[in-house]
N, C-alpha and C positions, 0 to 999 in steps of 0.2 A: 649620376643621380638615380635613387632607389625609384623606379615606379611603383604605383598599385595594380596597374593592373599589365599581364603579358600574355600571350600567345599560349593555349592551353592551358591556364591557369586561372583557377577561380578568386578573386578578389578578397584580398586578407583587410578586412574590417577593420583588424585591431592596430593597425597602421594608419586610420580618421582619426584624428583631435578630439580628444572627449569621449572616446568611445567606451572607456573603460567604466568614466563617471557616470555617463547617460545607462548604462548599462544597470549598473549599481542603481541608480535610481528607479529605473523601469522596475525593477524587483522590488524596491523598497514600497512602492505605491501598488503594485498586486498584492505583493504578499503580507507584508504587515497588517494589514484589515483584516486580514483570515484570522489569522494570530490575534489578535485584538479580542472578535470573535470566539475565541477557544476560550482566551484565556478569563473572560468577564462572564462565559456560561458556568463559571466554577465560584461566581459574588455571590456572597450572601445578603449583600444588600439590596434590597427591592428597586433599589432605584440601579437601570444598567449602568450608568457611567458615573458611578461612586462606587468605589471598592473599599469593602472594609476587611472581610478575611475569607479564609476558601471555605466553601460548602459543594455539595452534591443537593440540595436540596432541590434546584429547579428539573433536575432530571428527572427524578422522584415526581417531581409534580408533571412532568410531561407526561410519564410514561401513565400516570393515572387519570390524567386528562381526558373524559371521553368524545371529546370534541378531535383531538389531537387523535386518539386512533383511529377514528370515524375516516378523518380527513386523510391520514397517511393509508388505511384499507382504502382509502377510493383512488389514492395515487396507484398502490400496486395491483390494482384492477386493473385498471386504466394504463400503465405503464406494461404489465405482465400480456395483456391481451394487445397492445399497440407495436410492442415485440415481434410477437410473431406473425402477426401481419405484414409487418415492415419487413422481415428477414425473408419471409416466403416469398413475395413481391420484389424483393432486392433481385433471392437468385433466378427469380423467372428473367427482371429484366437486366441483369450479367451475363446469362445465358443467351438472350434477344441480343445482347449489342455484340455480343461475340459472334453471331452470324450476320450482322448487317454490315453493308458496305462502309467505306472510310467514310465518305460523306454524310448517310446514314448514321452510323454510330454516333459521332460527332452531334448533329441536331437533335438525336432523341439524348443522346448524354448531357445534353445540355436544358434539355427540359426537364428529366430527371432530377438536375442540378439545381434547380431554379430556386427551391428553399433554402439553399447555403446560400444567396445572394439575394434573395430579396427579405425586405426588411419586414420582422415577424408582425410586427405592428399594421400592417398595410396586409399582411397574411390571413391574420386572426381578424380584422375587420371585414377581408373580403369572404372566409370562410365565414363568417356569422351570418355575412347578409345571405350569400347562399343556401344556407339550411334553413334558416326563416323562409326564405322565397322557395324551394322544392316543399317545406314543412317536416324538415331534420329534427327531430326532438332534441333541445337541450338535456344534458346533462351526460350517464356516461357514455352510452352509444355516439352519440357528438365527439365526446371527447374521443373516444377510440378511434373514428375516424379522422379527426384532424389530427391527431400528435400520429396515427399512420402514416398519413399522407406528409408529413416533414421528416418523420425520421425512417423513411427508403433509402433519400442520397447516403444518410449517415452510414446505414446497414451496408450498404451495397457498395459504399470504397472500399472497406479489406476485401469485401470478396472478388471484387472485381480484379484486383488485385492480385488474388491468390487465384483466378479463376486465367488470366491473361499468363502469369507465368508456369501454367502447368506444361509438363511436357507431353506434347498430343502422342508420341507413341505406344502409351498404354491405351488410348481410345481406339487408333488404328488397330494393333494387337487383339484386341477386343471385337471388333467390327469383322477382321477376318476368323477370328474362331464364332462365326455366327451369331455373336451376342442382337440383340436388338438394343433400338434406339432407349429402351425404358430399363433393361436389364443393366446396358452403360453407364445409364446414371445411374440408376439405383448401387451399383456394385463398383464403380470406380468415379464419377465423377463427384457424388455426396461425400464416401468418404477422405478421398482428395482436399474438397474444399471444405470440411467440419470445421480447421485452424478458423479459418477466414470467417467462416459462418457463424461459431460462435462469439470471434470478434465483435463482428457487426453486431451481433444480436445485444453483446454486453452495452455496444455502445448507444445503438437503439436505446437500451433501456433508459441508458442512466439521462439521454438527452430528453425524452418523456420523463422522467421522473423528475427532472430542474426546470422544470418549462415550468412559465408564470404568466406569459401574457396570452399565450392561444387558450390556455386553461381559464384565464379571468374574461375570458370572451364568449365561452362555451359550456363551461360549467351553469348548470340549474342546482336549482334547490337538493340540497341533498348530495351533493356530487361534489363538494367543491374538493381539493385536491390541497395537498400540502403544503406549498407556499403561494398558494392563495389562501393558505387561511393565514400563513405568518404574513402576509400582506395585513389581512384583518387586523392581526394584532397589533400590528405597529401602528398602523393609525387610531389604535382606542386608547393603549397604554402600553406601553417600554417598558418591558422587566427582563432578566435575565433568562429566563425562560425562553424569548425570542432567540440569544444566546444557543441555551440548550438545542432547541432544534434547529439552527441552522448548523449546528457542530455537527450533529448525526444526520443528519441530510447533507454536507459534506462530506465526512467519513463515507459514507455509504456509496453514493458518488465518487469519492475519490477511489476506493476500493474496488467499483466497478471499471472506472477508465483504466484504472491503474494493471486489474485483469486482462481489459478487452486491449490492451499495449504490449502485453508480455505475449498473447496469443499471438500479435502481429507479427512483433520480433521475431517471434519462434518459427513463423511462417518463413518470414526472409533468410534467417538463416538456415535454412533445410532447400531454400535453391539450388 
């Protein structure tokens, strides 16, 4: 009798009952709505979910939408500046957990970590009350700080990453021809870890730039952010234009992950 599972040997999936179906369906319920999505940003009918034939007109109407540039310049403020904060902050603490002991690393990586598991909703609420009770001004400095403060862990996996598998002999080699602590990094450890660093930094962006609900908690007047304002729209009125920019807030997003994956790749592969 065939087992699943053997002694050195990782468990073949495709040998569970239904595995093929459930599979096929997981896909079908992610990705079909994206598609959906694409394809009704292209209705010419006002109303989104009556199709009568293709147009480009809601793009047209995005792009001239002064609401709609106002809001997407506050996301790449806000996203562009939350970047580089998050990536500087990464490799300082990559750097930090690579000198800390097993026990050490472990506890502070795990507080590092704490945004990928706690739920944003309870994040964005605890962050609000916070800046109210020090007297944090809403809007984009708020926001700079919080979408900071969540997308570190993000930044700081590839580099971590690329920063654990380097090979320490060019630091030693370095340390014996008299380099100092500052001249090592500058000259061997930044350009070492740029793969990783710009990784992160892509994926920083793109996870600030999709964020909706720490943004709908911290945004002021003036400052609201990209889909906080396709938020707006949908509760006032439904046209294809909602459509429209979720298609190029996708794209642009997927074109970002889709970078910050190829830099990872390329990292692993050159171990």
């Amino acid at each position: 009798m065939r087992t699943l599972f053997s002694r050195n040997r990782l468990v073949n999936l495709r040998n569970f009952p239904f595995f093929t179906a459930i599979s096929y369906l997981v896909y079908f319920i992610l990705y079909v709505p994206l598609v959906l999505v694409i394809i009704y940003s292209f209705n010419q009918n006002r109303t989104a979910q009556i199709w009568t034939r293709f147009s480009t007109r809601w793009y047209t109407d995005v792009f001239t939408n002064t609401d709609v540039v106002r809001s997407l310049k506050n996301s790449l403020i806000v996203g562009s500046a939350a970047t580089v904060l998050s990536t500087l902050l990464a490799i300082a603490g990559a750097l930090g957990l690579l000198r800390m002991g097993r026990k050490g690393s472990t506890f502070a990586l795990g507080l590092l970590g704490a945004p990928l598991i706690i739920p944003e909703i309870v994040s964005a609420v605890g962050t609000l009350g916070f800046f109210l009770f020090v007297g944090i001004p809403l809007g984009h400095f708020g926001l700079i700080l919080a979408h900071t403060a969540f997308c570190v862990p993000f930044a700081m996996l590839p580099i971590r990453a690329r920063l654990v598998a380097l090979d320490r002999s060019s630091f030693e080699a370095a340390a014996d021809l008299g380099a100092n602590e500052w001249k090592i990094f500058t000259w061997i450890t930044l350009p070492l870890l740029a793969p990783g660093i710009m990784a992160g930094a892509l994926l920083a962006f793109a996870i600030s730039l999709d964020d909706f609900i720490t943004s709908f908690f911290i945004a002021g007047p003036g400052s609201t952010t990209l889909p906080v304002y396709i938020f707006g729209m949908i509760r006032s009125n439904v046209t294809p234009a909602i459509n429209a920019l979720s298609t190029l807030l996708l794209l642009v997003s997927g074109l970002t992950l889709i970078l910050s994956y190829a830099l990872s790749t390329r990292t692993q592969d050159r171990k």
